[in-house]
Backbone as CSV, one residue per row, in Angstrom:
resi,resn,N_x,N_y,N_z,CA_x,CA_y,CA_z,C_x,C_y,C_z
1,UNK,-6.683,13.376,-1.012,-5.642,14.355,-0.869,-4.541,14.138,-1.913
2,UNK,-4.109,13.006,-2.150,-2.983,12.623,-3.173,-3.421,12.360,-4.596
3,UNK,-4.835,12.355,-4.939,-5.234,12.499,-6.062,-5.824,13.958,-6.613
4,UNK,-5.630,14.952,-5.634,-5.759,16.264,-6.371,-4.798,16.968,-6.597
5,UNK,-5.037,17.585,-7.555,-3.995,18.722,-8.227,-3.713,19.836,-7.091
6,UNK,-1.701,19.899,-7.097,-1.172,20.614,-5.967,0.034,20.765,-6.116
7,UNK,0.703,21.219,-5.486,2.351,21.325,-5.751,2.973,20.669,-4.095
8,UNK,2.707,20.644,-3.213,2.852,20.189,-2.093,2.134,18.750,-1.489
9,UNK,2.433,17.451,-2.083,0.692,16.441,-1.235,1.054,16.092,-0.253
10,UNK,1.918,16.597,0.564,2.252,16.194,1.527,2.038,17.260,2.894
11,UNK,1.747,18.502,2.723,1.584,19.319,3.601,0.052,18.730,4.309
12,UNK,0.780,18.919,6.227,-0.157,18.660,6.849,-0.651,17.184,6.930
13,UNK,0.415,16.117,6.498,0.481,14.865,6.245,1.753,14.465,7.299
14,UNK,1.628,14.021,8.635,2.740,13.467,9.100,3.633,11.997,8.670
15,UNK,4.737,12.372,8.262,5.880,11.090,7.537,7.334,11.182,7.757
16,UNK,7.923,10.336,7.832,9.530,10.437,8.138,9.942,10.000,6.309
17,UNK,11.537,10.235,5.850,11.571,10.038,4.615,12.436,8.561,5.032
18,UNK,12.414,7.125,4.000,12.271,6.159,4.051,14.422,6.714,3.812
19,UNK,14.879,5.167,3.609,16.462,5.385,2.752,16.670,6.236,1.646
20,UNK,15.685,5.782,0.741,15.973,6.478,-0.400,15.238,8.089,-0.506
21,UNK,14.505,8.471,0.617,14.057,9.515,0.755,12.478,9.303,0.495
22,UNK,12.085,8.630,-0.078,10.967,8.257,0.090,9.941,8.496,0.756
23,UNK,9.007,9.224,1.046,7.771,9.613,2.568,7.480,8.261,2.638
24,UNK,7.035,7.663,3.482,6.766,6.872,4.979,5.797,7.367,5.828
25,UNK,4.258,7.066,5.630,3.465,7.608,6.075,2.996,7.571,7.598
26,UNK,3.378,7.924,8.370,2.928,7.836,9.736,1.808,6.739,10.406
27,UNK,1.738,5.603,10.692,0.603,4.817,10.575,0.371,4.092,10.009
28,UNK,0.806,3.803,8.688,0.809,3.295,7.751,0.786,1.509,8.186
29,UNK,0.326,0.417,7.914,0.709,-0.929,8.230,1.978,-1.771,8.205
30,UNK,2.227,-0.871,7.204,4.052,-1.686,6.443,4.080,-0.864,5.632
31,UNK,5.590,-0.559,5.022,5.498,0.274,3.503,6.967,-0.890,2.800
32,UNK,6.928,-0.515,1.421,8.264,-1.195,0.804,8.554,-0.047,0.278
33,UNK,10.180,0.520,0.376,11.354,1.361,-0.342,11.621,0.608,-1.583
34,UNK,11.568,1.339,-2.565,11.910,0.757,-3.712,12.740,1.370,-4.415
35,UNK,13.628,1.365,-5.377,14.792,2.210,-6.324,13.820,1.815,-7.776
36,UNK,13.951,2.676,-8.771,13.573,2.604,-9.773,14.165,1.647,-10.629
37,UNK,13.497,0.672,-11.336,14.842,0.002,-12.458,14.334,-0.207,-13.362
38,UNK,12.565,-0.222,-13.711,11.981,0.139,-14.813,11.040,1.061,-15.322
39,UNK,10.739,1.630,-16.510,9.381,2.186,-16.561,9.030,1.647,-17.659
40,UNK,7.423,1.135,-18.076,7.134,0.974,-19.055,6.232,1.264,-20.055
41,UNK,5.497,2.081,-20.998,4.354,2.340,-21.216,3.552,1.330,-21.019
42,UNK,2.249,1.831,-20.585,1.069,1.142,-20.627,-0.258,2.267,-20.686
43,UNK,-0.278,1.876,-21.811,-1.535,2.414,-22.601,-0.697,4.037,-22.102
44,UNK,-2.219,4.242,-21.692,-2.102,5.988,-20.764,-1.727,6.183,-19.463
45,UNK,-1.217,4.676,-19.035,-0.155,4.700,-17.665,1.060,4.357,-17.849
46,UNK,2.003,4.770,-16.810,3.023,3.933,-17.083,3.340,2.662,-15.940
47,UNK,4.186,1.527,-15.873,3.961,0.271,-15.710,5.462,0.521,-14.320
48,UNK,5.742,0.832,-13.221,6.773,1.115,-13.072,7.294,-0.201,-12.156
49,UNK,8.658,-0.859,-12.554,9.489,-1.733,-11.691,10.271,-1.143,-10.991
50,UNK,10.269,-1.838,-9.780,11.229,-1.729,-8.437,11.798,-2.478,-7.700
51,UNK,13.005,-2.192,-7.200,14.330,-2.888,-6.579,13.508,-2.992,-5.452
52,UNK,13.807,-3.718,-4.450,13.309,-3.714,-2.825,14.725,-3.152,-2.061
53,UNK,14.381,-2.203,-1.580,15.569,-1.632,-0.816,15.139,-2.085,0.549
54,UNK,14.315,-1.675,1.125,14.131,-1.683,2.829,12.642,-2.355,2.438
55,UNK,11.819,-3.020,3.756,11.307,-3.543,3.918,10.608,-2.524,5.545
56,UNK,9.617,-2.368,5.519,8.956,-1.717,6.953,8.545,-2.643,7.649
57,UNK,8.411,-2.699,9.409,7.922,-3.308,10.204,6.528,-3.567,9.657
58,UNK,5.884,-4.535,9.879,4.258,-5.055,9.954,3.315,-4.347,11.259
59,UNK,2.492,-3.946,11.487,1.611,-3.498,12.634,0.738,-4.024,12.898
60,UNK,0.472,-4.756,13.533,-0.674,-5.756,13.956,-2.298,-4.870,14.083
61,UNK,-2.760,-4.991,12.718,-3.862,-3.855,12.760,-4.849,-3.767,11.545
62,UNK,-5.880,-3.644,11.510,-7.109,-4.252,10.437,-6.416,-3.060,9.220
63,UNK,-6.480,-3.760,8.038,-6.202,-2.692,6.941,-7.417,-2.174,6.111
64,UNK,-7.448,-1.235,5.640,-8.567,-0.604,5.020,-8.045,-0.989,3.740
65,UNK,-9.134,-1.620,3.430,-9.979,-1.926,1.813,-10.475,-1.190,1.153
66,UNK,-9.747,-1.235,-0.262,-10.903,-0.665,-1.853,-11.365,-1.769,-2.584
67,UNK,-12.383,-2.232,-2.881,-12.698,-3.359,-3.636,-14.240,-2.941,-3.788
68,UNK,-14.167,-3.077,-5.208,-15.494,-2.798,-6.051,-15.948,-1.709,-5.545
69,UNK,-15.070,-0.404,-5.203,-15.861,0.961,-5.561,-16.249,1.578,-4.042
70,UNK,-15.990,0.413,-2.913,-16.052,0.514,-1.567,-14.959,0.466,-0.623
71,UNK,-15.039,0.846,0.535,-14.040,1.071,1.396,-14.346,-0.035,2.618
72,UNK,-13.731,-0.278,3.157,-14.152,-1.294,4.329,-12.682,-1.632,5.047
73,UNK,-13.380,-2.290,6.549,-11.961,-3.117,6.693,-12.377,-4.748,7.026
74,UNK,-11.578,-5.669,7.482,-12.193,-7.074,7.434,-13.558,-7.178,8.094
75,UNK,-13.841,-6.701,9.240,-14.425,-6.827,10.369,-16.111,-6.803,9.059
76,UNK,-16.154,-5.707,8.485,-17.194,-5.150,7.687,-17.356,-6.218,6.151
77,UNK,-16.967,-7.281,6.174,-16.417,-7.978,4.949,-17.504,-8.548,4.768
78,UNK,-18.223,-9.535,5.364,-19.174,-10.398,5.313,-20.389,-9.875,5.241
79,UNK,-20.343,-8.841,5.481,-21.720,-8.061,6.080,-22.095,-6.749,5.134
80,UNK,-20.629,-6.675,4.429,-21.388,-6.285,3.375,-21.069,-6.864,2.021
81,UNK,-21.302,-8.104,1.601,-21.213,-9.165,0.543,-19.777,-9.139,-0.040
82,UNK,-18.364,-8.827,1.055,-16.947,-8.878,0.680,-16.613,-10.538,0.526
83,UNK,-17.400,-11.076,1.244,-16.337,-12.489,1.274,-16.281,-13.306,0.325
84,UNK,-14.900,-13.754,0.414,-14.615,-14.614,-0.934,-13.108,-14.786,-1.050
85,UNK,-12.435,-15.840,-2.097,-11.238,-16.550,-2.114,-10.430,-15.075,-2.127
86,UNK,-10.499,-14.111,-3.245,-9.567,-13.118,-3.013,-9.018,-12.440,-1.957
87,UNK,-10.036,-12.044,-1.293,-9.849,-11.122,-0.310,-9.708,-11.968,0.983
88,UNK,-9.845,-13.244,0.918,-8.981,-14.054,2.083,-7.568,-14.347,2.063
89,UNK,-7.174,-14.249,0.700,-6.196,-14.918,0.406,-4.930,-12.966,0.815
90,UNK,-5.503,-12.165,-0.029,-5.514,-10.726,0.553,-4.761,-10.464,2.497
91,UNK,-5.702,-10.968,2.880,-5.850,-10.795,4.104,-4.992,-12.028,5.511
92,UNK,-4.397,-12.764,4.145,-3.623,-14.305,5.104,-2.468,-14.147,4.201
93,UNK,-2.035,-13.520,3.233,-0.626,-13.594,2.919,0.494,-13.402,4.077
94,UNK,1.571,-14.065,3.182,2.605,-14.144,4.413,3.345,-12.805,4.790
95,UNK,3.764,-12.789,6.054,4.450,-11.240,6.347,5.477,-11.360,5.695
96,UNK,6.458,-10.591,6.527,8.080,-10.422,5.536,8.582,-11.701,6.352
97,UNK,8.218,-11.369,7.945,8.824,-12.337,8.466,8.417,-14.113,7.949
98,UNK,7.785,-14.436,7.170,7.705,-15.224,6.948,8.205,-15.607,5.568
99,UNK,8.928,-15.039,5.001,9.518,-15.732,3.764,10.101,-16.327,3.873
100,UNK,10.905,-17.510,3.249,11.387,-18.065,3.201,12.711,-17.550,2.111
């Protein structure tokens, strides 16, 4: 839906707008608000830096995976040849609440 050409990607998409106005996707696991403070070329993308404004609650809830061209969530990891240092390490990072 957010990778096709449209003038609206949000119609028919339930979201509240974050501080900075930002959409906040309904469901979503966590999101981070960010303010703009860089852009940079890269190649035929651009490279963009961000402030941390707000920080979203965590949801105790399996996240859906893209890795190598597939979709999955943990449960499906092993079973279909996902496992490995990345995607553990992926999947055990620390919350917010745990920074130090």
């Amino acid at each position: 839906m957010f990778g096709k050409a449209g003038v609206d990607k949000f119609a028919g998409v339930a979201w509240t707008p974050s501080a900075t106005g930002a959409p906040v996707l309904d469901g979503a696991l966590t999101w981070v608000d960010c303010r703009v403070s860089a852009v940079h070329d890269a190649g035929d993308h651009h490279m963009v830096v961000g402030s941390v404004v707000e920080l979203g609650p965590v949801r105790d809830a399996q996240p859906l995976l893209f890795y190598r061209g597939r979709y999955a969530v943990h449960a499906e990891l092993d079973t279909r040849g996902w496992s490995g240092e990345v995607l553990d390490n992926l999947l055990t990072a620390q919350r917010q609440s745990e920074w130090s």
